[in-house]
C-alpha positions in Angstrom: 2.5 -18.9 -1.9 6.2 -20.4 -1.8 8.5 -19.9 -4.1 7.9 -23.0 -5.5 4.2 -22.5 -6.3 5.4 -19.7 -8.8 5.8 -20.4 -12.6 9.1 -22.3 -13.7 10.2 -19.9 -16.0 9.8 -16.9 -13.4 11.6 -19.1 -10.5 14.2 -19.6 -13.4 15.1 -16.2 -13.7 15.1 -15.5 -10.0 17.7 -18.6 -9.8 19.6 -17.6 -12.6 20.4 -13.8 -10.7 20.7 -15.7 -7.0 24.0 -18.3 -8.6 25.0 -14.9 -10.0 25.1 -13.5 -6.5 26.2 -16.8 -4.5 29.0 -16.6 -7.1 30.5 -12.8 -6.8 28.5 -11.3 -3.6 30.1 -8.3 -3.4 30.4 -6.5 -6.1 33.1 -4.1 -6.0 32.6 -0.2 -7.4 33.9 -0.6 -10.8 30.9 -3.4 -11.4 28.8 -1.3 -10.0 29.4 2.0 -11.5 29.9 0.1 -14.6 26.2 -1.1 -14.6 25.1 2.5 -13.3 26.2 3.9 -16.9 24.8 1.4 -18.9 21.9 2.8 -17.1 22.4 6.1 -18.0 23.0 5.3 -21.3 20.3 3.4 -21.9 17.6 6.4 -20.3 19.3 9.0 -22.5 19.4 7.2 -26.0 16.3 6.0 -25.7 14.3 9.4 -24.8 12.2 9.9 -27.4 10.9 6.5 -27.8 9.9 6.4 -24.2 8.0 9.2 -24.6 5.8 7.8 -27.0 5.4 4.9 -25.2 4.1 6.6 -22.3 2.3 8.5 -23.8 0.5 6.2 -26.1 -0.2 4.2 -23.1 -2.2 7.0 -21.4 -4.0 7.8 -25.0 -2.6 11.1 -24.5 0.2 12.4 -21.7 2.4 15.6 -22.8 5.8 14.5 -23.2 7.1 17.5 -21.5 5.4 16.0 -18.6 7.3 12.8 -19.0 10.5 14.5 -19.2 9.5 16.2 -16.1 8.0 13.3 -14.1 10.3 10.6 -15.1 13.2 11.1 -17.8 15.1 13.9 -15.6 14.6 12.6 -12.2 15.6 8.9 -13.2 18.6 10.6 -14.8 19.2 12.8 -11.4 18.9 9.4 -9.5 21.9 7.8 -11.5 24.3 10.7 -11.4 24.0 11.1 -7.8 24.3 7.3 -7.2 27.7 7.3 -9.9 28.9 10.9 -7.8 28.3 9.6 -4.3 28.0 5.8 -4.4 31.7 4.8 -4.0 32.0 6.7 -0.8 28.4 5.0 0.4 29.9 1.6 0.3 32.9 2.2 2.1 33.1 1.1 6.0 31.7 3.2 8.1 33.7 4.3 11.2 31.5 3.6 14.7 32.4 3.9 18.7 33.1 1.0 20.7 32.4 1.4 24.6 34.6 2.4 27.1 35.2 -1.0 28.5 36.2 -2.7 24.9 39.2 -0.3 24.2 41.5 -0.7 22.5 38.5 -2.8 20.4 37.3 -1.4 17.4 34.0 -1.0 15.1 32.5 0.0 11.8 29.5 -0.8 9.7 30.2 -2.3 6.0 27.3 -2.0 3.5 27.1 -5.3 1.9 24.9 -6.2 -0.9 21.2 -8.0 -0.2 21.4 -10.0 -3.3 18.2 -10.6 -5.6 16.1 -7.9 -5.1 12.8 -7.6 -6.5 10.7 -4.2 -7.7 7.1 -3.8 -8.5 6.0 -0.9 -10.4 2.7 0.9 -11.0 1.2 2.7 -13.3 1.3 6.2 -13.1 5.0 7.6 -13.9 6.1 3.6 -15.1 9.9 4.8 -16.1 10.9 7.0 -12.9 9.3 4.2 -10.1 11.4 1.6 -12.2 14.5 3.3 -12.5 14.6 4.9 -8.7 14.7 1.8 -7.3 17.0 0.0 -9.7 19.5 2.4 -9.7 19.7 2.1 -5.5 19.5 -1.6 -5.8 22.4 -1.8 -8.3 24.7 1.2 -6.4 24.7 -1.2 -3.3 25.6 -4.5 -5.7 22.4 -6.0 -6.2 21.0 -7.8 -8.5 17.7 -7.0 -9.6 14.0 -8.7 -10.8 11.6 -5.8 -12.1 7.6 -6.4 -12.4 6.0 -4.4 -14.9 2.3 -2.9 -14.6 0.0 -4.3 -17.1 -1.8 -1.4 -17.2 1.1 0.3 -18.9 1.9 -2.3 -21.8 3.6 -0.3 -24.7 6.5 0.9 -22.1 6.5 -2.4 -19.8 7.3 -4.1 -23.4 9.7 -1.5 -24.4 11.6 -1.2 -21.1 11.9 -5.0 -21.1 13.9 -4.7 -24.3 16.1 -2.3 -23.3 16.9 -4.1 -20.4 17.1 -7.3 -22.3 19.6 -5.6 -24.6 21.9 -3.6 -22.0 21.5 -6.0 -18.8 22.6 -10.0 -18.4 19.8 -11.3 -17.2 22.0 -12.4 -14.0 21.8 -8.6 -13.1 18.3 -6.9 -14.1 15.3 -8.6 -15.8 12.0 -7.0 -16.2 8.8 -9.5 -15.9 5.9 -8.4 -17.8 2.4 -10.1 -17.1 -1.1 -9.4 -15.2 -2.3 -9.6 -11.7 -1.6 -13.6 -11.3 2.1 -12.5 -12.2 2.4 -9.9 -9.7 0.9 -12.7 -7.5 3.5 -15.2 -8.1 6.2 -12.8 -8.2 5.5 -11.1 -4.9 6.0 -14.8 -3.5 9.8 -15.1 -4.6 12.3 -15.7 -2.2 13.5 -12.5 -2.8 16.3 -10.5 -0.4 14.3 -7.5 -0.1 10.9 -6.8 -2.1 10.1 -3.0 -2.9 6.1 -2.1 -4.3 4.9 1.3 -5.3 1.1 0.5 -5.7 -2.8 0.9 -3.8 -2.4 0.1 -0.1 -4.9 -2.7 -1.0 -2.0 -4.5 -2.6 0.4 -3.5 -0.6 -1.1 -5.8 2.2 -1.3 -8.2 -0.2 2.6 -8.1 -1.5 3.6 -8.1 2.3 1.3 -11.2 3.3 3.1 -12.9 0.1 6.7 -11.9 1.1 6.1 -13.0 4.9 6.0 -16.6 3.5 9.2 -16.0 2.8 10.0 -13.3 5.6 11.5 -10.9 2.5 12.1 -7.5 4.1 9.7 -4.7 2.3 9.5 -1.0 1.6 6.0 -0.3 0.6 5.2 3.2 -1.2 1.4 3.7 -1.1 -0.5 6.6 -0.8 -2.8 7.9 1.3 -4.9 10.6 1.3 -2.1 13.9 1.6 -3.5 16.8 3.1 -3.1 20.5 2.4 -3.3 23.1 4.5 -3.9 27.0 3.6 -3.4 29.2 7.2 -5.0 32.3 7.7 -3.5 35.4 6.1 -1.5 33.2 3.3 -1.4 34.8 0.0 -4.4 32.6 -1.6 -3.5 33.0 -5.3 0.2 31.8 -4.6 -1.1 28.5 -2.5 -3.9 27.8 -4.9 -0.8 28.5 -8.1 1.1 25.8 -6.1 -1.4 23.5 -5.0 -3.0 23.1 -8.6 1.0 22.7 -10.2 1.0 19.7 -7.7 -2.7 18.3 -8.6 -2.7 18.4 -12.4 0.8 17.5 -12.8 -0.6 13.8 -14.6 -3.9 14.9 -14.5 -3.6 14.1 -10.8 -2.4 10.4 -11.1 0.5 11.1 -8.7 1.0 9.5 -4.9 1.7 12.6 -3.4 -0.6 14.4 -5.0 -2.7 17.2 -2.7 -5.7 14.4 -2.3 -7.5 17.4 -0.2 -7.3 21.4 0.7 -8.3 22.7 4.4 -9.0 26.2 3.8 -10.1 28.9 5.8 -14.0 29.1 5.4 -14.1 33.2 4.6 -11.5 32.8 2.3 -13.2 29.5 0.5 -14.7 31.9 -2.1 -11.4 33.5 -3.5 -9.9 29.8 -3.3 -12.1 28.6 -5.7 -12.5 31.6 -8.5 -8.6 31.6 -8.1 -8.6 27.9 -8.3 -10.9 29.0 -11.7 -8.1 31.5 -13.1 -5.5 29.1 -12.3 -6.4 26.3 -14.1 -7.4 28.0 -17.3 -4.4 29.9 -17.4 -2.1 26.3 -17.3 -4.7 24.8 -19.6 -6.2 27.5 -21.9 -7.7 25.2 -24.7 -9.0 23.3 -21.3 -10.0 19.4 -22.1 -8.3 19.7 -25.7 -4.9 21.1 -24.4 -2.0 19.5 -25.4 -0.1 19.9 -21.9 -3.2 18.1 -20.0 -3.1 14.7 -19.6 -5.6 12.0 -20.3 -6.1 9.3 -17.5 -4.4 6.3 -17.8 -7.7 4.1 -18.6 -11.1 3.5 -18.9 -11.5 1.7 -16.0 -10.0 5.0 -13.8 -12.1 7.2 -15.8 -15.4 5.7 -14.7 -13.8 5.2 -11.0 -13.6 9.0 -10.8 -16.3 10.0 -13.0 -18.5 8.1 -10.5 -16.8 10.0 -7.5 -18.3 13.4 -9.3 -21.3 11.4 -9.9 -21.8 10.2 -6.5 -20.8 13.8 -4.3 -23.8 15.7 -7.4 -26.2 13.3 -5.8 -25.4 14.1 -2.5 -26.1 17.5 -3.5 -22.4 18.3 -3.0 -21.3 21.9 -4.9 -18.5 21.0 -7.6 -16.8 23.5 -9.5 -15.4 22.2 -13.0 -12.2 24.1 -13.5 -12.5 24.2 -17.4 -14.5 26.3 -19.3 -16.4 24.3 -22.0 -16.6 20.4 -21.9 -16.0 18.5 -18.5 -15.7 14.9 -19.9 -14.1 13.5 -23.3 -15.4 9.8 -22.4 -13.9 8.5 -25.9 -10.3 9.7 -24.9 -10.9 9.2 -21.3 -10.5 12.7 -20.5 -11.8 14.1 -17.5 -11.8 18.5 -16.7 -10.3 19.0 -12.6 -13.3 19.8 -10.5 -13.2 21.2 -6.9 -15.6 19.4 -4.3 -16.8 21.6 -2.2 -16.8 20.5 1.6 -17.7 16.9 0.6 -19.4 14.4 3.1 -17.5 11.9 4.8 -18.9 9.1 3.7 -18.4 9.8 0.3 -15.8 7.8 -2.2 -14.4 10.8 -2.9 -13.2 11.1 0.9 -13.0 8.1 2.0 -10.6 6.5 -1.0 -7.1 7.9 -2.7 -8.4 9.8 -5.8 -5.6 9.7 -8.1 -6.9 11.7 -10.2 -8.1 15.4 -11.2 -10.6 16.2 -7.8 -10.0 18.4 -5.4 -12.4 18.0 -2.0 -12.3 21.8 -0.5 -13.3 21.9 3.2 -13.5 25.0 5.2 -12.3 24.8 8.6 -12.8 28.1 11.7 -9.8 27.1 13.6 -5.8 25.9 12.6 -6.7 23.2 15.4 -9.6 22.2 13.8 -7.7 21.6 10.6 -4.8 19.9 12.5 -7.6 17.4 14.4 -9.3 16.8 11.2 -5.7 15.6 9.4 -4.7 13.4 12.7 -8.6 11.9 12.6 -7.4 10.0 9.2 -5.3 7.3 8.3 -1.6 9.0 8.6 -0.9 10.4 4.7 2.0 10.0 2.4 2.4 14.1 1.9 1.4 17.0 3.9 1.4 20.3 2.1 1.5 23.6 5.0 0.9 26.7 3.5 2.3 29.2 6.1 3.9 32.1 6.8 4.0 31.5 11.1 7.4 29.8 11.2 5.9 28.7 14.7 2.8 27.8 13.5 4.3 25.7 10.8 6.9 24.3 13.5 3.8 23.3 15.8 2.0 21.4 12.8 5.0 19.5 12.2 5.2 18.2 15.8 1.3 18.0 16.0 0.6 15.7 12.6 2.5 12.5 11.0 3.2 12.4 7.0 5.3 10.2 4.9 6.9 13.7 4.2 6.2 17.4 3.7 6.6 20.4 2.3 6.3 23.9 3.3 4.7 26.5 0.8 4.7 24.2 -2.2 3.7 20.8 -3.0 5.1 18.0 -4.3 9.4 19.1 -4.3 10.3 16.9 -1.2 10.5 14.1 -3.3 13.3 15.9 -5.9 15.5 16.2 -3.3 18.1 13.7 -3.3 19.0 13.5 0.4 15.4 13.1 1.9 14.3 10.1 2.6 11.0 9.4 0.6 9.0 7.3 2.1 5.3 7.0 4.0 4.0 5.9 7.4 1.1 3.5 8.5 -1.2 2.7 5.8 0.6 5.4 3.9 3.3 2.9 3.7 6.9 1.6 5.1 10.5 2.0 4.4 12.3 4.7 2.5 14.8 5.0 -0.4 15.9 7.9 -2.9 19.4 8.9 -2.8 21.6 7.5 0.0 18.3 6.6 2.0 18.2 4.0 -1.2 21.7 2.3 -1.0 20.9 2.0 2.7 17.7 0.5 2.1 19.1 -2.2 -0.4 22.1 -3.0 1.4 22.7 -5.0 4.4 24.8 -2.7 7.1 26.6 -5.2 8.7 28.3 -4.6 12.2 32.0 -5.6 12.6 33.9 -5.5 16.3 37.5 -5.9 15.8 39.0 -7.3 18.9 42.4 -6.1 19.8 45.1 -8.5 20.3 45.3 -6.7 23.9 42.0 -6.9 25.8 40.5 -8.2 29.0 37.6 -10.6 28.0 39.4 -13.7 29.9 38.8 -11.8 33.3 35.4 -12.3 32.4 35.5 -16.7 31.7 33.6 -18.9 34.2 34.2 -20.4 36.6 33.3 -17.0 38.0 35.6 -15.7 40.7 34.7 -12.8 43.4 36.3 -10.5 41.2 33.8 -10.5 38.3 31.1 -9.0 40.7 33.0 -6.5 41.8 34.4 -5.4 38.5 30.4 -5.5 37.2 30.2 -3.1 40.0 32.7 -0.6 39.6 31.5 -0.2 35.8 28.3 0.0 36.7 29.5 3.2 38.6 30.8 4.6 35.7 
């Protein structure tokens, strides 16, 4: 679809930010820091109320768990961009060769210009701000597409962007699937979606009409490993903090566990202990979260469904009810050694299941990771520095962590960002301002310098000059 197809009042807004841009395209650091703190101010005034936005929009997610997931680390995001961004966008010093002295080089970050950002479900605040706050610390303006799924925040967000942005420097778009549709198709200077790698391909065919640069953050299936000898209540303690964490709704969630088959036993009654001790009041605790929807609900519902048929062994990780089908509730499970032709392996499950599969060998595990589609996350459990070194070298993941789960993507200066059909691109931290800005190579040729030797008509001298440097 061409920008044109797409609905006059969306194309407005897009037009509206690019004469912004055409008119001031670089935007100095006071502008920038300037719209950094509005930012800021607008994520801690407004605290409470998205809280209960998010939360009624899940029917039930523990506001702690939204300060966690998405008030503190969209803060984070801003105060590193207002500490570090000034020295981001200066010029960056680089070499020139040998032969082009006294010539010099640097690379200047310059803005893109509109930017578009297309946000999911699952933590709606924190994959909204992260992206904006890289797109504004490298001078961008910015177009933000809502989920529907998530329509008490997307509302809200929209008007406190309305109220503390121009719309010629951040506008939120609210709408359904056609929306997204249209809005992928914008001319946009660089397109960024956090979704389903189903539509991811679809946003990328859609911005290749228009050859927009994307990042795409998917998911995958993320893998952890537990190695021999590894303290199994300390993995399992680590590996359920990164499941349940949003009832499992998280990208980089562990999707799957490769255990050790003798210690597959302990793995699960600790698994057991675990998870009642987070959740003592199990489905009716008010730190576990709901799933966002219906619709999910009966997806993974039907994954437990499906694997009980198959006469696969799962293990609900409550005591008392499993299911709370009014407020789409749903107890974690653990699937043991599932088929692989079953939903539950073959798609992401977002949600609160945990396929267990014992492996005899670390090889085996390691072939059995590389034998699927390469994973946003791996989690390695593993005491063997070597061992761990050699997995590292031996498997591809968007990222990874060693003896924990999920932390990689807290840390400001690691690029986060998958691989394949896990995704493409990176951004957090500096990896973000890179990833929004243009780094534009500049040679500076010196008043003093030799190019004319080099102008046809081409004397004698040329080849033998080509030679001599070719020596050196």
């Amino acid at each position: 679809m061409n920008a044109s197809d797409a609905p006059s009042e969306l194309y407005a807004v897009f037009e509206i930010q690019r004469v912004a841009y055409d008119a001031a395209p670089f935007a100095e650091w006071d502008e920038r820091r300037n719209r950094l703190q509005r930012l800021k101010h607008l994520l801690e005034r407004n605290e409470a109320a998205i809280e209960a936005a998010i939360d009624r929009d899940f029917a039930g997610r523990p506001r702690i768990e939204t300060q966690i997931g998405e008030i503190f680390p969209s803060i984070a995001e801003v105060r590193g961009a207002l500490k570090h961004g000034r020295r981001w966008m200066k010029p960056r010093a680089a070499s020139v060769s040998k032969w082009f002295l006294p010539a010099r080089a640097q690379v200047i970050p310059r803005p893109l210009g509109v930017t578009g950002i297309i946000v999911p479900w699952n933590y709606p605040l924190f994959l909204a701000a992260s992206p904006l706050v890289a797109a504004l610390a490298a001078g961008n303006r910015a177009m933000i597409k809502m989920s529907e799924f998530t329509p008490a925040f997307s509302e809200l967000f929209r008007e406190l962007i309305a109220s503390t942005f121009r719309a010629n420097e951040v506008a939120v778009i609210t709408g359904g699937p056609e929306v997204a549709t249209q809005f992928s198709a914008l001319p946009f200077d660089h397109l960024l979606f956090t979704g389903s790698t189903s539509v991811g391909r679809k946003v990328m065919g859609a911005a290749a009409q228009n050859l927009t640069p994307v990042t795409l953050e998917l998911g995958g299936k993320s893998p952890t490993v537990i190695t021999p000898g590894y303290p199994i209540e300390h993995a399992v303690q680590r590996v359920l903090a990164g499941k349940l964490l949003n009832a499992g709704q998280t990208c980089i969630a562990p999707d799957y566990a490769l255990v050790p088959r003798a210690e597959l036993p302990a793995f699960v009654e600790s698994a057991r202990r675990q998870a009642q001790s987070m959740y003592p009041a199990g489905l009716d605790d008010v730190d576990y979260c709901s799933i966002v929807n219906v619709r999910q609900y009966e997806r993974l519902a039907g994954y437990l469904e499906q694997a009980r048929a198959a006469g696969t062994d799962t293990v609900p990780l409550f005591n008392g009810a499993e299911r709370d089908e009014r407020a789409h509730r749903l107890a974690p499970a653990i699937v043991i050694d599932p088929a692989p032709e079953l939903a539950v392996m073959r798609d992401e499950i977002f949600g609160p299941l945990l396929p267990v599969i014992p492996y005899d060998d670390v090889k085996e595990a390691i072939a059995f990771i590389n034998s699927q589609p390469r994973p946003l996350a791996m989690y390695w459990f593993d005491h063997d520095r070597a061992r761990a070194e050699s997995a590292l070298k031996n498997t591809h993941a968007g990222g990874v962590c060693i003896n924990d789960t999920l932390l990689h993507v807290a840390q400001e200066d690691l690029p986060f960002g998958g691989i394949g059909t896990s995704g493409m691109g990176h951004y957090h931290g500096k990896w973000g301002f890179d990833t929004f800005s243009k780094l534009t190579p500049v040679f500076r040729q010196s008043r003093l310098n030799g190019m004319k030797l080099f102008l046809p008509p081409y004397k004698p001298h040329v080849g033998r000059m080509l030679r001599l440097m070719k020596r050196f």
